[in-house]
C-alpha positions in Angstrom: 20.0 -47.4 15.3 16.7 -46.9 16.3 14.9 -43.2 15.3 13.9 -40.9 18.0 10.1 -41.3 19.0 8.7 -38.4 18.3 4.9 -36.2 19.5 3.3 -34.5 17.3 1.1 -33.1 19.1 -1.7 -31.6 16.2 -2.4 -32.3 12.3 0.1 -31.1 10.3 0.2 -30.2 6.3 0.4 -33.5 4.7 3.9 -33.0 3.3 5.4 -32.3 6.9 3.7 -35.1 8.3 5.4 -37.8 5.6 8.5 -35.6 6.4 8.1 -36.4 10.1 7.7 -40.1 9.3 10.7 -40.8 7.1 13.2 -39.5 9.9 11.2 -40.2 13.2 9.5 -43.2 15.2 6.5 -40.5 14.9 3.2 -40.4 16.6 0.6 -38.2 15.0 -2.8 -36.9 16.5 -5.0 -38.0 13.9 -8.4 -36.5 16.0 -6.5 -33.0 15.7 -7.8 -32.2 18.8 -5.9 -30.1 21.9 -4.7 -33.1 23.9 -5.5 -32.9 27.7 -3.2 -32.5 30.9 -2.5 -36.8 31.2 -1.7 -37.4 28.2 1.0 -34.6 27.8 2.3 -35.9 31.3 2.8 -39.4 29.5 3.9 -38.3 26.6 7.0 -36.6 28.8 7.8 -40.1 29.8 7.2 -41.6 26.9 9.2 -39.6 23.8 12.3 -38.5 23.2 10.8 -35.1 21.7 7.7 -33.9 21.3 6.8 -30.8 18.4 3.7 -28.9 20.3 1.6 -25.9 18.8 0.5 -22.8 20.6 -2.4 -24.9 22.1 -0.4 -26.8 23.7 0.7 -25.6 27.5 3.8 -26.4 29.0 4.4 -25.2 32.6 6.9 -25.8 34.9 5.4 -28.4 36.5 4.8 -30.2 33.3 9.1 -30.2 32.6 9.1 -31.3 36.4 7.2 -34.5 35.5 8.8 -37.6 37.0 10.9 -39.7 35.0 10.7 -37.4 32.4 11.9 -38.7 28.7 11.9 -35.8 26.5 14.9 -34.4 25.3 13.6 -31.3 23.0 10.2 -29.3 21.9 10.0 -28.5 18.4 7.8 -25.7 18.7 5.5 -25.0 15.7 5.2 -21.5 15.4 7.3 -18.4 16.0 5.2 -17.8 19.3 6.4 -19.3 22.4 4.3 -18.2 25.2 3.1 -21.3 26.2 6.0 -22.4 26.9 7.7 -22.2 30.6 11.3 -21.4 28.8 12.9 -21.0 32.2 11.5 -24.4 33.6 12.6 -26.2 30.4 16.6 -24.8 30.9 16.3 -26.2 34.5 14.7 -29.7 32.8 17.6 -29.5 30.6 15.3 -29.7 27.5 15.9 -27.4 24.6 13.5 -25.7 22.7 13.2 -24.5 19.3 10.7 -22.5 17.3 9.9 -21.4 13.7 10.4 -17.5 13.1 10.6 -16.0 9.2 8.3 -18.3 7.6 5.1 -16.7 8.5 6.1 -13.1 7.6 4.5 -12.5 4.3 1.4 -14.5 5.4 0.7 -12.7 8.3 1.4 -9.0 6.2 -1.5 -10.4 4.1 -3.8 -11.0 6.4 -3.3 -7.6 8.2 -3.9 -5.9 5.0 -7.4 -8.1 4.8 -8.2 -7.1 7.8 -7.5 -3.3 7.2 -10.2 -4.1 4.0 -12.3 -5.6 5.8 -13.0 -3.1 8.4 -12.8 0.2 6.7 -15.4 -1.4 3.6 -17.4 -3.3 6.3 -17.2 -6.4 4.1 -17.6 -8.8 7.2 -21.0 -6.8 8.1 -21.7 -7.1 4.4 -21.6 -11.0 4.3 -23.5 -11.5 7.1 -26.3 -9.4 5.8 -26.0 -11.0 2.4 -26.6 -14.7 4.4 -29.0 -13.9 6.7 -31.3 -13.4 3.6 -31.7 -9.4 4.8 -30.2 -8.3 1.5 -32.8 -6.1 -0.1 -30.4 -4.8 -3.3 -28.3 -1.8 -4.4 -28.5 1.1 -2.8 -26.2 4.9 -2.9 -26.1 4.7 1.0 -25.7 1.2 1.9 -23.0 0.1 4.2 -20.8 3.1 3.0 -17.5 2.3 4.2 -13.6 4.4 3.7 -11.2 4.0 1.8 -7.4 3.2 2.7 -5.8 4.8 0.3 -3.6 7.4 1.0 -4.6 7.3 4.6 -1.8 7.2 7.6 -1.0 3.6 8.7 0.4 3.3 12.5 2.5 0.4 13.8 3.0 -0.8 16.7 6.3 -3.0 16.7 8.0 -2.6 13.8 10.3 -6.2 12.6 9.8 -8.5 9.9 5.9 -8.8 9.5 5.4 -5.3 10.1 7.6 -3.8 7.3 6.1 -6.6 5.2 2.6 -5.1 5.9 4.0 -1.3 5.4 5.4 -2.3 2.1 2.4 -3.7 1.2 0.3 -0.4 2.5 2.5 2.0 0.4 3.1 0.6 -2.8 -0.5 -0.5 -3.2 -2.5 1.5 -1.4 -0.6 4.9 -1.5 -0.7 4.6 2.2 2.0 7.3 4.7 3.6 4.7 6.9 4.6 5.7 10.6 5.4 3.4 13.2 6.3 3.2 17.0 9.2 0.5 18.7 11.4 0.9 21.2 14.8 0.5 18.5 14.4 2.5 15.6 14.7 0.9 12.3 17.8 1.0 10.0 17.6 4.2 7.9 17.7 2.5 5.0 14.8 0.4 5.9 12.6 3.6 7.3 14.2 5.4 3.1 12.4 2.4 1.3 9.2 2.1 3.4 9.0 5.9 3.5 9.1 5.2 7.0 8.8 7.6 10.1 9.4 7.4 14.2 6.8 8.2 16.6 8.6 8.3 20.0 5.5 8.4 21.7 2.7 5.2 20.8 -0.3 7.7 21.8 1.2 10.1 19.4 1.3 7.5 17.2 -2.4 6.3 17.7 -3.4 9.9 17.8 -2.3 10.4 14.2 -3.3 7.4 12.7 -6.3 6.2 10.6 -5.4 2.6 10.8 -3.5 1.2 13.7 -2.0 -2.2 13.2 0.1 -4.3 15.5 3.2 -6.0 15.6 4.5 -6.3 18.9 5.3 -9.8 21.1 3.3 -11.3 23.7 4.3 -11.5 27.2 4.4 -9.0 30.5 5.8 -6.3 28.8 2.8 -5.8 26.2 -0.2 -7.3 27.8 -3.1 -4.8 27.5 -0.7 -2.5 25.7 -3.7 -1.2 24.3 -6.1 -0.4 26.9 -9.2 2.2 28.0 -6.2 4.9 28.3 -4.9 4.7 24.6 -8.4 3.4 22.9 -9.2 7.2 24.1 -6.1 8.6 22.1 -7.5 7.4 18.8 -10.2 9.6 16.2 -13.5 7.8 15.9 -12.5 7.4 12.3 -9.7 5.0 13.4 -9.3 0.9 12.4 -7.5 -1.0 15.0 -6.1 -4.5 14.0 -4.7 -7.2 15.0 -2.7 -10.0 14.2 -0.4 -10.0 16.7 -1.0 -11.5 20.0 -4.5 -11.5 21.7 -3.3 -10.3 25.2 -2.3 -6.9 23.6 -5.4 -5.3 23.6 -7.9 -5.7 26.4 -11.3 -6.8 24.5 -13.1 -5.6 27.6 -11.8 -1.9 26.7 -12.3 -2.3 22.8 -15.6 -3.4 22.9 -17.0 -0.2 25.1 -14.5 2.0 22.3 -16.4 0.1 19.8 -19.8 -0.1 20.9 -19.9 3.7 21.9 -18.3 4.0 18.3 -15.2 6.3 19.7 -13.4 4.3 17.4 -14.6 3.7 13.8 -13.6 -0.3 13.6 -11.9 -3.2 14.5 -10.0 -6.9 13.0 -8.7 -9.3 15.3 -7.3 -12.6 14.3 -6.6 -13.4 18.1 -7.9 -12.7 21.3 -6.8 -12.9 25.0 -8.2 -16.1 26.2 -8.3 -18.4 22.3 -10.5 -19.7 21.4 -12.7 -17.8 23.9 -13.7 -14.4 22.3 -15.1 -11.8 24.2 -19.0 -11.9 24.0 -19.4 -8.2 23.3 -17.1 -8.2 20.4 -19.2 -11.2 18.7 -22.4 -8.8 19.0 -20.8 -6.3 17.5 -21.1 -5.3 13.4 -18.2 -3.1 13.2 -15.5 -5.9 14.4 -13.9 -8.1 11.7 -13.1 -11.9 13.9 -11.1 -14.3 12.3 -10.4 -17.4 14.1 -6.4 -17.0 14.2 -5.5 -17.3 10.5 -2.3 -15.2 10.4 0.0 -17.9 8.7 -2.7 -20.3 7.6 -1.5 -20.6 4.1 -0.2 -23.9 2.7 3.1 -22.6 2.2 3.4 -20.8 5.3 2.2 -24.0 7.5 4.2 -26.5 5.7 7.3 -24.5 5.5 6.9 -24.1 9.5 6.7 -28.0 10.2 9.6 -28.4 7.9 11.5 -25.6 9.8 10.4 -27.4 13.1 11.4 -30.9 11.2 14.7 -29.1 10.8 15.5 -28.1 14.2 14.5 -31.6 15.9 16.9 -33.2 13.4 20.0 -31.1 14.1 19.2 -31.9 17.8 19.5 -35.3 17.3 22.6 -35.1 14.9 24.2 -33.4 16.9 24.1 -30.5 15.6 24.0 -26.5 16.8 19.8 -26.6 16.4 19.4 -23.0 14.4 16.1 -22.0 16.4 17.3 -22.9 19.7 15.7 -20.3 22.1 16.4 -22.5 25.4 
């Protein structure tokens, strides 16, 4: 029996891709670069399934595509915005993603970016390579320290516990958060955890504010000009959850006119497009989306994604199925 032809449609760790091969008739994108509007229009013709990324698009006029072959997306990643969900029910293509592998990743990352900021290490190593480094000094580039300080978050599953774990038991840190459910109480005992029913009390109150919450209608410019206001001028903002969260437009006047002490993003509202204001800027932290770019975090989500296509083509209840 011939194996299901299979997209992918952007390089994967090395050990998913010889994965991919052994159990699918699978077509790789060796240039690793975002493939255009045709060729996703051929590849629904052409494959049984195709295992997309978040810079891959797929509107409903994409599952609407004449003649169209695919069967399943494996979506890499937990993230599924760029996916028309609705469109793929009516094309009668499932969908999967990857959730729980990226957790710890992502909690480390959030943690670096807290650094970062509040020790102005990014400023730091800029200064350092542009040769403008003139020694040791007692009042150069003072930054704060995180310990003991009040850590805020917005949305409060899986990575954001992993982060307020990591905040109290090395840094000391008081952990509060804000989200619609509350947390089980035995959760909010072990992180030392507390409530906020309002998120501008919680932003008022917090030295660093870190968030956690999903993409989509519900959150987009969550943070905005109105609760940018709310916060000290000593507060850290960061984020490493989805770029449409926080209007850059509004961060960057909170940041330039230094009503808030600092910022790290590690995605932005229109990737890879960052706003010009926040490149200019010295007390902003910009990673380019790194949030689960460890080995193990990226190979165990192409082998979850492996997973999922597989039990799709068994037969099988596919675990991730979210259409």
């Amino acid at each position: 029996m011939s194996r299901p032809a299979l997209l992918v449609t952007r390089a994967l760790p090395e050990a998913v891709e010889e994965h991919l091969a052994r159990h699918f008739d699978a077509t790789f994108n060796r240039d690793d670069t975002p493939l255009g509007r045709d060729t996703l229009i051929d590849a629904m013709q052409r494959y049984d399934a195709i295992l997309p990324t978040i810079t891959d698009r797929f509107d409903a006029a994409l599952f609407e595509t004449p003649d169209g072959r695919v069967r399943m997306l494996g979506n890499y990643g937990a993230g599924f915005e760029h996916i028309d969900l609705e469109a793929a029910r009516r094309a009668g293509v499932v969908v999967s993603n990857t959730p729980d592998v990226l957790t710890e990743a992502t909690a480390e990352l959030a943690i670096l970016l807290m650094l970062m900021a509040a020790r102005r290490a990014g400023e730091g190593e800029r200064e350092l390579r542009a040769g403008r480094w003139t020694g040791w000094r007692p009042t150069h580039l003072i930054g704060r320290s995180i310990e003991g300080r009040t850590l805020g978050l917005v949305g409060f599953g899986r990575i954001a516990q992993a982060t307020a774990r990591r905040a109290r038991d090395g840094f000391g840190m008081t952990i509060r958060y804000f989200s619609r459910n509350r947390a089980p109480e035995a959760v909010e005992q072990a992180l030392g955890a507390e409530r906020v029913e309002s998120l501008k009390d919680l932003v008022a109150g917090a030295d660093v504010v870190s968030l956690h919450t999903p993409g989509g209608a519900e959150t987009h410019h969550l943070v905005d000009a109105e609760l940018l206001h709310a916060m000290r001028p000593e507060t850290i903002i960061v984020n490493t959850a989805r770029g449409p969260v926080i209007d850059e437009a509004a961060l960057a006047d909170a940041l330039a006119e230094r009503r808030i002490a600092a910022a790290g993003l590690d995605v932005y509202e229109r990737e890879p497009a960052v706003e010009p204001r926040l490149l200019a800027l010295d007390n902003v932290v910009l990673l380019p989306h790194l949030g689960s770019a460890t080995i193990e975090s990226r190979t165990a989500m192409g082998l979850r994604a492996a997973a999922n296509l597989e039990a799709f083509f068994a037969g099988r209840p596919v675990p991730d199925r979210i259409a």
